[in-house]
The first five atom37 places (N, CA, C, CB, O) and aatype in JSON, in Angstrom:
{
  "aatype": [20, 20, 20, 20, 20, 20, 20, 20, 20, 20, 20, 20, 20, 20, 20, 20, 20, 20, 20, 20, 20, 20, 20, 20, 20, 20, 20, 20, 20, 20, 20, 20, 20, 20, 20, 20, 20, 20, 20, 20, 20, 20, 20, 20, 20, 20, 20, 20, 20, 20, 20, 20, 20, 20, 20, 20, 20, 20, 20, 20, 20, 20, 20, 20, 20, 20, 20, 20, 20, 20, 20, 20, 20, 20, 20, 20, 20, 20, 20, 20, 20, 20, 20, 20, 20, 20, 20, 20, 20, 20, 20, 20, 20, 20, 20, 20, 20, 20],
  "atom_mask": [
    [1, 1, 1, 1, 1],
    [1, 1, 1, 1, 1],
    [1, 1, 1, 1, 1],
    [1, 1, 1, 1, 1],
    [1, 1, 1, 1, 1],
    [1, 1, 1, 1, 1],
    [1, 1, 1, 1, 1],
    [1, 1, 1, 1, 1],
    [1, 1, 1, 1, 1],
    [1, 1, 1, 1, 1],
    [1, 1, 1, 1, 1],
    [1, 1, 1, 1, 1],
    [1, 1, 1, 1, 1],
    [1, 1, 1, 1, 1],
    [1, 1, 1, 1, 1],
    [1, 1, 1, 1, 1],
    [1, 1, 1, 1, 1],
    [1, 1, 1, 1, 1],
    [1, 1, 1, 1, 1],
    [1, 1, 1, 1, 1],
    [1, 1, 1, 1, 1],
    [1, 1, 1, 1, 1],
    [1, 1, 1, 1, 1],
    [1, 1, 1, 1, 1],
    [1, 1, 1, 1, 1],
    [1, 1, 1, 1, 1],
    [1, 1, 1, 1, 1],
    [1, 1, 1, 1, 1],
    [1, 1, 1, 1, 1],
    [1, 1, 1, 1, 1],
    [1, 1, 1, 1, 1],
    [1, 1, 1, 1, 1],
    [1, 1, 1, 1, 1],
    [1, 1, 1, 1, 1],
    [1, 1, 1, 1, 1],
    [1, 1, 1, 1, 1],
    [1, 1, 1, 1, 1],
    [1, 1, 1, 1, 1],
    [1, 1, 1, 1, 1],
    [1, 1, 1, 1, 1],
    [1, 1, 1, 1, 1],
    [1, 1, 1, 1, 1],
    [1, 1, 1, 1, 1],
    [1, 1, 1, 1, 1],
    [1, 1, 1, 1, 1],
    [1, 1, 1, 1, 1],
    [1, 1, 1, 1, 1],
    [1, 1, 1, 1, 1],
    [1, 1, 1, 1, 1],
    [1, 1, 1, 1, 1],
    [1, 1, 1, 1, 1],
    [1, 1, 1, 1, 1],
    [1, 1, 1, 1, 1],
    [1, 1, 1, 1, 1],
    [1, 1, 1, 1, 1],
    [1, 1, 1, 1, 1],
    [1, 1, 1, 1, 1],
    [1, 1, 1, 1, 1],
    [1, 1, 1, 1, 1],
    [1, 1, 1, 1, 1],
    [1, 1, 1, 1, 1],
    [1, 1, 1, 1, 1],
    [1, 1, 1, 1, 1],
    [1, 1, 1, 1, 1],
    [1, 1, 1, 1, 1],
    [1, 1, 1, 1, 1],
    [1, 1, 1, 1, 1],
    [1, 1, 1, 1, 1],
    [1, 1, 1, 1, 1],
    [1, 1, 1, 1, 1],
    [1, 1, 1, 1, 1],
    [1, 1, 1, 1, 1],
    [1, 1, 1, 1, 1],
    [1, 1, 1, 1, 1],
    [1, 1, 1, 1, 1],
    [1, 1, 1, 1, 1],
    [1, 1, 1, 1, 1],
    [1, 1, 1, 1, 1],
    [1, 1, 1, 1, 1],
    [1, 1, 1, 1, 1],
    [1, 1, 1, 1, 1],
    [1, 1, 1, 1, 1],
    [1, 1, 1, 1, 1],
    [1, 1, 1, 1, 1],
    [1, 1, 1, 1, 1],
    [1, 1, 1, 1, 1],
    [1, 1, 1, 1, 1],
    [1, 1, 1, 1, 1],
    [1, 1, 1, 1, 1],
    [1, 1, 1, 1, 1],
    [1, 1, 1, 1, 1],
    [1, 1, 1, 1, 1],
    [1, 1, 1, 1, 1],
    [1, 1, 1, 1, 1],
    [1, 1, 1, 1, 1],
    [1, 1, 1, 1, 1],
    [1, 1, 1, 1, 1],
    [1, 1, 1, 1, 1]
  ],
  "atom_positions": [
    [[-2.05, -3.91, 8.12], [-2.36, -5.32, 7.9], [-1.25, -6.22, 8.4], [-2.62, -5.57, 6.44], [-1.46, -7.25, 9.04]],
    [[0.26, -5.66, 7.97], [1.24, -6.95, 8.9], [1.06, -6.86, 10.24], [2.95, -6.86, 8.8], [1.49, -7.91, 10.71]],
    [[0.7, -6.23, 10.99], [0.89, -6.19, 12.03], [-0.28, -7.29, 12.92], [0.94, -4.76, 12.24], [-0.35, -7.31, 14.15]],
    [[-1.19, -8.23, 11.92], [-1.88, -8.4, 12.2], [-0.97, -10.44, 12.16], [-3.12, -7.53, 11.48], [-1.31, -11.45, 12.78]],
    [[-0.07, -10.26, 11.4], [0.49, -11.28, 11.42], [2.03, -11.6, 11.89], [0.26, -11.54, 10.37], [2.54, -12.71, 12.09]],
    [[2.63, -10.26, 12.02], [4.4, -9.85, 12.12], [4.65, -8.51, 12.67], [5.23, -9.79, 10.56], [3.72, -7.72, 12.76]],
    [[5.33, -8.34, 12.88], [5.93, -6.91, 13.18], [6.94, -6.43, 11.68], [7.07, -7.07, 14.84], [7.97, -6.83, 11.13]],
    [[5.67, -5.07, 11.39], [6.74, -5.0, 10.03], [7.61, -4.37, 9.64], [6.39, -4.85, 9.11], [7.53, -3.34, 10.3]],
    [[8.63, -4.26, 8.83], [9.68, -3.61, 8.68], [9.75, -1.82, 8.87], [10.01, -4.09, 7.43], [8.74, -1.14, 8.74]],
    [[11.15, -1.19, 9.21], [10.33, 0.49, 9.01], [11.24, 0.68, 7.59], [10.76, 2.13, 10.65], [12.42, 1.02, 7.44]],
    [[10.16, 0.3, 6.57], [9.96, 0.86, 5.05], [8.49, 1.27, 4.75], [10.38, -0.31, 3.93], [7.39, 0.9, 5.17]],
    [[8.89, 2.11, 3.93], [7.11, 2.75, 3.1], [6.94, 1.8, 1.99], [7.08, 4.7, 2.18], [6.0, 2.13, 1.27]],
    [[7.56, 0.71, 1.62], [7.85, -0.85, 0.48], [7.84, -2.04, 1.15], [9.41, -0.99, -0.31], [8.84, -2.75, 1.13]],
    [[6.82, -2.36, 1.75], [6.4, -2.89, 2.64], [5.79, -4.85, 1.39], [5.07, -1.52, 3.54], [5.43, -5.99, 1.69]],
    [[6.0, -4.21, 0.29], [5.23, -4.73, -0.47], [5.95, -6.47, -1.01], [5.02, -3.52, -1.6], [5.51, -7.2, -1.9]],
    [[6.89, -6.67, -0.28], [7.57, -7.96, -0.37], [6.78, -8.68, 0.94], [9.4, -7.83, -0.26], [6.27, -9.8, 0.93]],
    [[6.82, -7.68, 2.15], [6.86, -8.9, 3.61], [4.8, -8.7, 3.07], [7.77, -7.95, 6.2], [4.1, -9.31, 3.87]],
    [[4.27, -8.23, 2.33], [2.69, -8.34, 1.96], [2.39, -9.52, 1.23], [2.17, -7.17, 1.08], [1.3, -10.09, 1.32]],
    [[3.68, -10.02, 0.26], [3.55, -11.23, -0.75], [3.96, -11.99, 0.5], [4.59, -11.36, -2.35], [2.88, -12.54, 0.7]],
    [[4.69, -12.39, 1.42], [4.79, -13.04, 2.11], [3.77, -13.74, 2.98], [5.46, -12.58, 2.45], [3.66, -14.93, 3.26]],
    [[2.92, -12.48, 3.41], [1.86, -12.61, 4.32], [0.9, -13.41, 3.55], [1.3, -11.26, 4.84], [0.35, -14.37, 4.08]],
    [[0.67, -13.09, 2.35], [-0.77, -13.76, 2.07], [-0.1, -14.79, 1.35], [-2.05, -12.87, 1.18], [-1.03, -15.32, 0.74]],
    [[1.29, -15.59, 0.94], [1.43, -17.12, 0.92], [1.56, -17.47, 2.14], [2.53, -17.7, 0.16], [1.71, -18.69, 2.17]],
    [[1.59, -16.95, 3.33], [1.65, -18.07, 4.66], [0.1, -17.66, 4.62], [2.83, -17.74, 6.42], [-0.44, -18.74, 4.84]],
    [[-0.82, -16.8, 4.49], [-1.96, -16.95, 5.24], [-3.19, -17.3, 3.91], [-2.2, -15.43, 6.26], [-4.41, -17.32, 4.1]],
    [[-2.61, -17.5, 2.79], [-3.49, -17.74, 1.87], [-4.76, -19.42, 2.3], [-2.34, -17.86, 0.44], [-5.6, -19.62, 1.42]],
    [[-4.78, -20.13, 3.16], [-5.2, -20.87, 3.46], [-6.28, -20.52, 4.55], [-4.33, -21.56, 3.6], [-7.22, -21.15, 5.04]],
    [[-5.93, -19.68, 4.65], [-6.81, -18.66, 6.27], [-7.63, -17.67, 5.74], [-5.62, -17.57, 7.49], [-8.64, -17.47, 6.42]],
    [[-7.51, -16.81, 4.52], [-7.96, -15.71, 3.93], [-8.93, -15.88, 2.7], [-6.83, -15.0, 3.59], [-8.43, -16.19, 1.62]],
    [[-10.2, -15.72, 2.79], [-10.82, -15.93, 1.72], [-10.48, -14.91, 0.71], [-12.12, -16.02, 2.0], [-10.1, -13.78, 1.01]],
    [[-10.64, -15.38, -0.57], [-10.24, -15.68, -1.91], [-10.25, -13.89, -2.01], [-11.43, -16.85, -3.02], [-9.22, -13.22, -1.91]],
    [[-11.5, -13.36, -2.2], [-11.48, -11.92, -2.55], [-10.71, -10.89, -1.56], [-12.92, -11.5, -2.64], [-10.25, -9.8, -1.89]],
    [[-10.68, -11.32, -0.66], [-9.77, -10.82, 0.63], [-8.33, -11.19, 0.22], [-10.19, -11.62, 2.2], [-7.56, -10.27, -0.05]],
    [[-7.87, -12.56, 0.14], [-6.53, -12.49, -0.37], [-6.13, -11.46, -2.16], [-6.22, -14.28, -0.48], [-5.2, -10.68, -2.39]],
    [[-6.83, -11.74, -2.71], [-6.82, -10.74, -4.1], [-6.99, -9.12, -3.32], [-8.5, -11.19, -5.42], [-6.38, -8.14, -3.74]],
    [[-7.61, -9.09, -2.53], [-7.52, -7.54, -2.73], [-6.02, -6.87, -1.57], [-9.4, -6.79, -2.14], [-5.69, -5.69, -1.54]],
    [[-5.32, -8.02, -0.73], [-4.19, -7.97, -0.34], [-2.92, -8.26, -1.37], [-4.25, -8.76, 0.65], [-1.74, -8.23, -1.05]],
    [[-3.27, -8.43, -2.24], [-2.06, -8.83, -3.52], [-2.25, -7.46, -4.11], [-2.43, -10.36, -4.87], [-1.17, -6.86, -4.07]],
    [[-3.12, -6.8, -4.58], [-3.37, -5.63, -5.25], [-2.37, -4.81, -3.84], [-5.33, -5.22, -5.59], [-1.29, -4.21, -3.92]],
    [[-2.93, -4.99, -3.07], [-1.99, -3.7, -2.0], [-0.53, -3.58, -2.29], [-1.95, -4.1, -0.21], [0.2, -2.63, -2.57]],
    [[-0.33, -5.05, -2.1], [0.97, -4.87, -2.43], [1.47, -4.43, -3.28], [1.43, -5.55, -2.43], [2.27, -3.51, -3.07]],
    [[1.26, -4.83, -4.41], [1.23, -4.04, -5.87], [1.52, -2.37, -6.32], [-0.16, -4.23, -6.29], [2.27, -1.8, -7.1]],
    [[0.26, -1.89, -5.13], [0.17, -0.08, -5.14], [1.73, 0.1, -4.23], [-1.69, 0.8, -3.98], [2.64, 0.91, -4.38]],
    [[1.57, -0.94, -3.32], [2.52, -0.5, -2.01], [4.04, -0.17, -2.87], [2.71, -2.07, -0.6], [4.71, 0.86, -2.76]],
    [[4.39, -1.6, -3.9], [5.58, -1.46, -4.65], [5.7, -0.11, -5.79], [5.71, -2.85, -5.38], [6.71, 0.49, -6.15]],
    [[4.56, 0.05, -6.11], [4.38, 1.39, -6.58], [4.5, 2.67, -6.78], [4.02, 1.51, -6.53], [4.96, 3.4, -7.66]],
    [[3.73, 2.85, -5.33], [3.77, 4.28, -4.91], [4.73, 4.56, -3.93], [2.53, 4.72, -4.4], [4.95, 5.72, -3.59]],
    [[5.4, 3.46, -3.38], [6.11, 3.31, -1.69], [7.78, 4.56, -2.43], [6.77, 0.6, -1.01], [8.25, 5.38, -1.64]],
    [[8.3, 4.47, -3.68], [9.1, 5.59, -4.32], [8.79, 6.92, -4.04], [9.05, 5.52, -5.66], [9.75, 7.56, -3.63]],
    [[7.68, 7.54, -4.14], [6.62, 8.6, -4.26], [6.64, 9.15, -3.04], [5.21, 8.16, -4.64], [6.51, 10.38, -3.09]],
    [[6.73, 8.81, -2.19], [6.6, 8.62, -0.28], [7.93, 10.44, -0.39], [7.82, 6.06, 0.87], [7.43, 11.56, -0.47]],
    [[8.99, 10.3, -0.36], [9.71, 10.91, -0.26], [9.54, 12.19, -1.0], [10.55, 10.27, -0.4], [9.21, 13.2, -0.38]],
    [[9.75, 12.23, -2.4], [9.18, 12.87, -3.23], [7.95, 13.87, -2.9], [8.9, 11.98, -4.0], [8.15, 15.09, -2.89]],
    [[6.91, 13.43, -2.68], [5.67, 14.06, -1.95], [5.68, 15.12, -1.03], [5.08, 13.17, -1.25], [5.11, 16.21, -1.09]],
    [[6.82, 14.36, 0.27], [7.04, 15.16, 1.0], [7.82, 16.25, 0.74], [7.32, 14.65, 1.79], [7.4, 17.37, 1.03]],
    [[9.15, 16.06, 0.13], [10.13, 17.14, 0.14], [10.21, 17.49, -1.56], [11.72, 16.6, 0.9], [10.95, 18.46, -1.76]],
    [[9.86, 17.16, -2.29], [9.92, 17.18, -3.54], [11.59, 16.79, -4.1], [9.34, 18.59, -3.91], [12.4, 16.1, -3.49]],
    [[11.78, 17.47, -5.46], [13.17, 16.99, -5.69], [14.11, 18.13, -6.11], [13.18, 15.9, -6.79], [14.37, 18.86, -7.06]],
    [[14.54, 17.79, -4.61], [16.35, 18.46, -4.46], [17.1, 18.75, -5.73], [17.48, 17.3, -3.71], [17.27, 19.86, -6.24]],
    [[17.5, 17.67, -6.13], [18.51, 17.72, -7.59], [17.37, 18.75, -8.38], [18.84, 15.75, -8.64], [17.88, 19.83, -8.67]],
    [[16.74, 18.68, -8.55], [16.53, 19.56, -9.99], [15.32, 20.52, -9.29], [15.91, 18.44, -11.68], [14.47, 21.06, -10.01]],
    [[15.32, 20.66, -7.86], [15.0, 22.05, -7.33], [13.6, 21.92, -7.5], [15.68, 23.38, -8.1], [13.28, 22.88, -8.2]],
    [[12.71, 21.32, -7.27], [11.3, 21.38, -7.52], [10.63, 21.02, -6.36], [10.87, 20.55, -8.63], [11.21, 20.17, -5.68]],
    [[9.34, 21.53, -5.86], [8.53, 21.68, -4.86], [7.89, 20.01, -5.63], [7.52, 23.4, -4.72], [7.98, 19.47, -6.73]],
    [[7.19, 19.65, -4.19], [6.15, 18.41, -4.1], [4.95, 19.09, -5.41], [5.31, 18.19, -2.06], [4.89, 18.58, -6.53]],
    [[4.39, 19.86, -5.14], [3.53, 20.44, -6.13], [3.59, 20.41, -7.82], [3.59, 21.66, -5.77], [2.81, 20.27, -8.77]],
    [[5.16, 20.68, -7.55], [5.6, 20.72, -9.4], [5.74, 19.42, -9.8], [7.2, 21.5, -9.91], [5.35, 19.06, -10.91]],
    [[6.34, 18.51, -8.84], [6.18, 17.12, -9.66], [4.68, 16.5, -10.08], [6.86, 15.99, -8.72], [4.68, 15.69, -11.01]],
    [[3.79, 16.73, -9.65], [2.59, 15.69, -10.0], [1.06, 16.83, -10.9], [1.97, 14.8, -8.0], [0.51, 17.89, -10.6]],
    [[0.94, 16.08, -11.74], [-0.06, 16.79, -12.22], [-1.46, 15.9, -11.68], [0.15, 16.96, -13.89], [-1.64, 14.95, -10.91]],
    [[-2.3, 16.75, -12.5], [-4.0, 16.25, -11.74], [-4.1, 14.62, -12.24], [-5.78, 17.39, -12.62], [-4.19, 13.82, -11.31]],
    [[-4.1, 13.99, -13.78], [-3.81, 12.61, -13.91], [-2.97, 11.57, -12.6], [-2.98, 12.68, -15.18], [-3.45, 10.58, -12.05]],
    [[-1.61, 12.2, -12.38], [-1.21, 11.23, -11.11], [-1.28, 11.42, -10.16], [-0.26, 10.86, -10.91], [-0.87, 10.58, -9.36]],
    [[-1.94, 12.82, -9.65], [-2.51, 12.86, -8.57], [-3.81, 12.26, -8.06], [-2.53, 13.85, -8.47], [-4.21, 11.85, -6.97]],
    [[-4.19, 12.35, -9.0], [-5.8, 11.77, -9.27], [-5.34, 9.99, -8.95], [-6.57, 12.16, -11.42], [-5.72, 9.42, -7.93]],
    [[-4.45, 9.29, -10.07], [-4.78, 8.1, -9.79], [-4.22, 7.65, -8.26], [-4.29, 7.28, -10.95], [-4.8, 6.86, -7.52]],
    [[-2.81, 8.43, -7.93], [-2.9, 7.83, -6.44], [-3.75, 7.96, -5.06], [-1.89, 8.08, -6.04], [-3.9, 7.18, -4.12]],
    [[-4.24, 9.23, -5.3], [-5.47, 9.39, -4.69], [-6.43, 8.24, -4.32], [-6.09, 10.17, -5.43], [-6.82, 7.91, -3.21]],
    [[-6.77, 7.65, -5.72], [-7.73, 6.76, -6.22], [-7.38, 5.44, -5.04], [-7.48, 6.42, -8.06], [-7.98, 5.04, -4.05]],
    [[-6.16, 5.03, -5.68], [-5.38, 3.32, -4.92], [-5.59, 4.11, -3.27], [-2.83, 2.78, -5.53], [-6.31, 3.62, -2.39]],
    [[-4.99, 5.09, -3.16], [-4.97, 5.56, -1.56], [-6.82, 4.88, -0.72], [-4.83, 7.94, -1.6], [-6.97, 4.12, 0.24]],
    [[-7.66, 5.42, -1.43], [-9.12, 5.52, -1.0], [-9.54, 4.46, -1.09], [-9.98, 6.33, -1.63], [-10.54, 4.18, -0.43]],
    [[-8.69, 3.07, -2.3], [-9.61, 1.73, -2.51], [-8.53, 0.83, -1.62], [-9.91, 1.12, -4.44], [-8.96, -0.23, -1.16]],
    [[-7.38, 1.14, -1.4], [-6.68, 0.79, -0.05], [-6.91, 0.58, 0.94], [-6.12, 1.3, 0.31], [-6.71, -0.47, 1.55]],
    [[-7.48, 1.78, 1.38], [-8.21, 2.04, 3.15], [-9.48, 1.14, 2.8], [-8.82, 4.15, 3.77], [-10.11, 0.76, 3.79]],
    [[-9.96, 0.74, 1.58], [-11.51, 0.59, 1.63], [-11.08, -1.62, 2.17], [-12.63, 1.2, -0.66], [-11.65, -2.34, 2.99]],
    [[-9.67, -1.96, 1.04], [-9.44, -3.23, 1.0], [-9.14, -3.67, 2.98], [-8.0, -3.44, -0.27], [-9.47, -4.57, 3.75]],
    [[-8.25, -2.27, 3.03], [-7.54, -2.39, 4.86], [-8.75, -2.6, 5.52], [-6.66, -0.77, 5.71], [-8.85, -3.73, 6.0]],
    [[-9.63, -1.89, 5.68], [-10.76, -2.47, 6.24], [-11.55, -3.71, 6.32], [-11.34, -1.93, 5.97], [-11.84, -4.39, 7.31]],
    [[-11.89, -3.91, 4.85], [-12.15, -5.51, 4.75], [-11.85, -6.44, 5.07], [-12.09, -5.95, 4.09], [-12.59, -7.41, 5.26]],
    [[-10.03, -6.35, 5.32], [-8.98, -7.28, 5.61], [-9.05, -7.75, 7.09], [-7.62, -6.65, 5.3], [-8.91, -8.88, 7.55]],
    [[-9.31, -6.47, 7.75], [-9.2, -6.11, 9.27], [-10.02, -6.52, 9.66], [-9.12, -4.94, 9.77], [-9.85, -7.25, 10.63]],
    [[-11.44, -6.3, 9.16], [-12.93, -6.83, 9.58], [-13.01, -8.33, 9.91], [-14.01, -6.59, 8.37], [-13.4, -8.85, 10.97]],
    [[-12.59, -8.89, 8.86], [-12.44, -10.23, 8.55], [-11.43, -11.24, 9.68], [-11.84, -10.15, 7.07], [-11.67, -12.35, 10.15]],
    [[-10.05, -10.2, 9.89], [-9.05, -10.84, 10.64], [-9.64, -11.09, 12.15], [-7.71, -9.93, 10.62], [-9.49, -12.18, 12.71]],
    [[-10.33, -9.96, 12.75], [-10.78, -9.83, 14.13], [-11.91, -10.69, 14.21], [-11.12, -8.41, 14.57], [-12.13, -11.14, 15.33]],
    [[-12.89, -11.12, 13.02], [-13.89, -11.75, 13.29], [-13.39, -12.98, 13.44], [-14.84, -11.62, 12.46], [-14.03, -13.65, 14.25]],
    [[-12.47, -13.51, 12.95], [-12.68, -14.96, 12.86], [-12.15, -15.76, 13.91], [-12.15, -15.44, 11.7], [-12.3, -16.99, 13.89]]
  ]
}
């Protein structure tokens, strides 16, 4: 989605220059489209910790990606992951049409 307005930073916490985007473009973005870009950000500040973790798991106390997450938080990031791609789309649809 920044890329549709900026060139964006290389972080997986992307979720500051996202509050940014939708107060400069909140005048351009209809209402449910801007709400469901505030929620992104939200997951983005969230889960954007998790990013590392996932991949390599944790060093200090010796544990595989696997041992950290049970089915509850796997399950819910799963969840934001799938209604993410569903908002990115909407966002995108919207940006190219207009």
């Amino acid at each position: 989605l920044l890329f549709c307005s900026r060139i964006p930073s290389k972080s997986h916490d992307v979720s500051s220059e996202l509050k940014r985007m939708v107060e400069e473009l909140s005048q351009v973005i209809p209402p449910n489209i801007l709400e469901g870009t505030k929620m992104l950000g939200v997951w983005v500040k969230e889960t954007a910790p998790e990013h590392w973790r996932a991949d390599y798991g944790d060093e200090a106390a010796h544990l595989l990606p696997g041992q950290l997450y049970d089915e509850p938080k796997t399950r819910d990031i799963l969840n934001k992951a799938e209604e993410a791609f569903s908002l990115a789309k909407e966002f995108i649809s919207f940006w190219f049409k207009k």
